[in-house]
Each structure stands twice: as C-alpha cells, then as structure tokens.
C-alpha positions in Angstrom: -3.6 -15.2 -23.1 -1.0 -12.6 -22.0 0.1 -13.4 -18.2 -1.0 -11.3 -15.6 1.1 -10.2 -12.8 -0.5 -11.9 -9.4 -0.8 -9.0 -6.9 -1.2 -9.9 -2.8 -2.4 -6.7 -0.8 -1.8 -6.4 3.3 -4.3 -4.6 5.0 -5.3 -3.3 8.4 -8.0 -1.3 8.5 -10.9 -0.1 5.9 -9.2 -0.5 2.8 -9.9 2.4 1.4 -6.8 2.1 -1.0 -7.5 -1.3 -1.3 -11.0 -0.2 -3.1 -8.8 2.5 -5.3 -6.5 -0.5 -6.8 -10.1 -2.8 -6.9 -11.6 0.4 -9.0 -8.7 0.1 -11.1 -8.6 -2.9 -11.9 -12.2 -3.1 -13.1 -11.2 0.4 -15.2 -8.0 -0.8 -16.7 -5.9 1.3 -15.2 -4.5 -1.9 -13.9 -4.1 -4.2 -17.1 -1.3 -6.1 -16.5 -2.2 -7.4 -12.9 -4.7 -8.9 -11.1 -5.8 -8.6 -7.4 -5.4 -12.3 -6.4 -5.4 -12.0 -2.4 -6.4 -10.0 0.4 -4.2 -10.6 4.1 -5.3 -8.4 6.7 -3.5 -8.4 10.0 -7.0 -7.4 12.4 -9.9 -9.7 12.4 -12.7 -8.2 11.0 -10.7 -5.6 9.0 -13.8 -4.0 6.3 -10.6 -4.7 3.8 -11.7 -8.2 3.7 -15.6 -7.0 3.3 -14.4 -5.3 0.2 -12.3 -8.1 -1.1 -15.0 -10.6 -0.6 -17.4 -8.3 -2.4 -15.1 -8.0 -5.1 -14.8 -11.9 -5.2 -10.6 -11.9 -3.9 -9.6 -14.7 -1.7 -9.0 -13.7 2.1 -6.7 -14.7 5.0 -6.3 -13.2 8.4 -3.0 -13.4 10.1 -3.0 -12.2 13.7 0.8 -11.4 14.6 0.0 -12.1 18.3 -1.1 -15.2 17.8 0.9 -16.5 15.2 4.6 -17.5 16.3 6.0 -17.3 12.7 4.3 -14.1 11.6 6.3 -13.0 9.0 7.2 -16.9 7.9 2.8 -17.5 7.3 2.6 -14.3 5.5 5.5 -15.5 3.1 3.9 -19.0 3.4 0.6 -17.5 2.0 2.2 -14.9 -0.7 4.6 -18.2 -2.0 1.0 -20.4 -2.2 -0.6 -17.5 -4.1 2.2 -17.7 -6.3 2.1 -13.4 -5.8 4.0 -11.4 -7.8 4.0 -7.7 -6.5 2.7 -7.4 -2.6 1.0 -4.1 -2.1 1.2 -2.7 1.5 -2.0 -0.9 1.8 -2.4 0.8 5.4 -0.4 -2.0 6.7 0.1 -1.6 10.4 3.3 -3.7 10.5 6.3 -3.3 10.2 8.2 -5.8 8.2 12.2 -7.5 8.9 14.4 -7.6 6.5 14.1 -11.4 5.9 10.5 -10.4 4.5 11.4 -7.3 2.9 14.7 -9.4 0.9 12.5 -12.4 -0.2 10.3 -9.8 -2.4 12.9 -7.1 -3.2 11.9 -4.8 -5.7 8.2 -6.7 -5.2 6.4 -4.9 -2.4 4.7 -1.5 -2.6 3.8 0.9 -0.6 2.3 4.1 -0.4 3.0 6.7 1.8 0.7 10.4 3.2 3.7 12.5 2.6 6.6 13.4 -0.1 9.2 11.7 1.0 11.8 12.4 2.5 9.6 14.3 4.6 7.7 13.2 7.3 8.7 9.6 6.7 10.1 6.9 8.9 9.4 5.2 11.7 6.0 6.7 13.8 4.9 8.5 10.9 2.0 7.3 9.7 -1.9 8.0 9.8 -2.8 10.9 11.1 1.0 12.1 12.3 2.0 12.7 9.2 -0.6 15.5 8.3 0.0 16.7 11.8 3.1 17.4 11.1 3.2 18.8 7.7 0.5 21.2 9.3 3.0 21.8 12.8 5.7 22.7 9.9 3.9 25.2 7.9 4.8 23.6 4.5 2.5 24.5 1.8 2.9 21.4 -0.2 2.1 18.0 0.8 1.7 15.0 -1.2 1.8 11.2 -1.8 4.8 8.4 -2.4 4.7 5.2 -3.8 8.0 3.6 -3.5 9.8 -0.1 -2.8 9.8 -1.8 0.5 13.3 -2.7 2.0 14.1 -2.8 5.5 14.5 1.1 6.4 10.6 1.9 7.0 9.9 4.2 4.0 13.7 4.2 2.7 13.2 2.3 0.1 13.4 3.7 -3.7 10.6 6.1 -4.9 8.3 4.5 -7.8 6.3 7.7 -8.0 4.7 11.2 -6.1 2.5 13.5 -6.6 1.6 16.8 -4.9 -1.3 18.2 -3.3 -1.4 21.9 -1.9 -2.3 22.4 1.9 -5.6 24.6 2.2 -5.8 27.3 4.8 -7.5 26.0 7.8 -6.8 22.3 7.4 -7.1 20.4 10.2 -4.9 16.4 9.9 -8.5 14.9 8.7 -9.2 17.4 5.9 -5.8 17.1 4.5 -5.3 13.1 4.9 -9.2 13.4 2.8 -7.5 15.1 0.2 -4.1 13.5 -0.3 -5.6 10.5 -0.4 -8.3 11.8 -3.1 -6.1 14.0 -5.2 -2.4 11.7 -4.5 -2.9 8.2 -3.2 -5.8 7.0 -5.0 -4.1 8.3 -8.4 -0.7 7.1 -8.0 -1.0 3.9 -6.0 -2.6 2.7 -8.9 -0.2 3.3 -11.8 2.2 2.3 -9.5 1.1 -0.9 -9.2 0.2 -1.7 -13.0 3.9 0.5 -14.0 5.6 -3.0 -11.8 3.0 -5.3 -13.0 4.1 -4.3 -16.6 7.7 -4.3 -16.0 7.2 -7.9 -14.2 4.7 -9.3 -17.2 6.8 -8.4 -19.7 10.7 -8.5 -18.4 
C-alpha cells in the first residue's frame, strides 16, 4: 500500500475550492493524497457541510475565542499527522511561527497572477476590482507556498484567463475560478503530495 500524503484544508466560507480538490480526489487527479481534515475558522462555514458529506473529519476554531489560535490550528494539523495544509479562502492571516512550522507545506491559491494584485487587502472581490480599475486584459490564477509575506511566497503554478468586455468583479471571479483555480489548485496539490510521497 503506497503512502498517501495527508492533506488538512482551512476554510472560511463555502468551500467552493474545497469541493474542486474533493472532485479531484474522487477523479484521480489527486492520487497521491488524501483529504484527511477540514478546519474552518466561522461556525457554520458550508465548507464543513461539504466535508461532512464527503465523509472528512471537521474542526472549528474561532480566532476570537481561542487565546492560542495559531498554537490549536498547529495542535490539530500535528494530531492529524497533515502533510500539506491547503489554504482554501482562508480569511486569516497566518505569523510566521505557523507559516515556519510547515515551510514548503501550505498552499494557497490566489484570484490573480501574481505579482499583481497580491498582498495584503487583496482578496475576494478586490482583486477583480482591481484588475478591471487597471484595464489589464489578462487575469489569472496562482498557486504558490505560504511564508510570512501574504502571497510572497514561491509560485507552484498559474494559469491565465482573458478578461471579457463588460465584466463586472462577480463575472470575472466566476470565471477565474472555473477556467484557473479549480484547474490548478488541484495539480498543485497532488504535484506536492507526489514530491512529499515519494522524496
């Protein structure tokens, strides 16, 4: 039986690219890892509806109420004995002492090609906004590494998606995430699970 890399994915919201790595994982695409656990941030987060449905163990972690927010989430991840952490609409922004205890580990994926409209207060909505404020005619999706610097760290992989005229934010965050996010997040994930399984 060939090991399978254990991947842990934060969520906040709907989990819409939570259900993309799910898909993949029941496809193949994903082969040489396995979703093990769901951690969502928000109570009631549909993330954990899909997870459930898809038989994934849960936990919720509310930063305000937990004094050692980052120290449960490593607490969980250690227990789970996670291999790859993928940040999936993860409305937190994680220290350094998280980011260092899984370098190299933790995923994310990110609305835009970076290094453009990255950083810190892009994300959601703002980043189409502002790829449709700049008038650039290409847009995209990045999957890179977590470190400290929100969306510094090193690119995994991107793809491209042309902007339509008349898009408004919502049309164009429906289509990156169709055409870019769903597709690389994906191979992203089982390219690191690989590398892990068989390093």
């Amino acid at each position: 039986m060939v090991r399978k890399a254990r991947i842990a994915v934060l969520v906040s919201g709907g989990g819409t690219n939570l259900q993309a790595l799910i898909d993949a994982q029941k496809s193949g695409i994903i082969a040489n890892g396995e979703i093990t656990l769901v951690i969502s941030n928000k109570e009631g987060a549909y993330a954990l509806e899909r997870a459930a449905n898809a038989g994934i163990k849960t936990e919720t972690v509310i930063k305000k109420e937990t004094p050692d927010f980052e120290g449960r989430l490593i607490e969980l991840l250690e227990a789970n004995g996670t291999d790859v952490i993928v940040l999936a609409g993860f409305m937190s922004i994680l220290s350094e002492r998280f980011t260092s205890h899984f370098e190299k580990r933790i995923l994310n994926v990110h609305p835009s090609l970076i290094p453009s409209f990255c950083g810190e207060g892009f994300y959601g909505l703002r980043v189409h906004q502002a790829a449709l404020d700049y008038g650039v005619k290409v847009t995209g999706a990045t999957v890179h590494f977590v470190n400290e610097i929100p969306d510094g760290g090193q690119i995994i992989m991107q793809k491209a998606v042309e902007i339509q005229p008349g898009d408004t934010p919502e049309t164009l965050q429906k289509r990156v995430m169709e055409q870019a996010e769903w597709i690389i997040l994906p191979l992203s994930v089982e390219k690191v699970c690989k590398e892990i399984t068989e390093g």
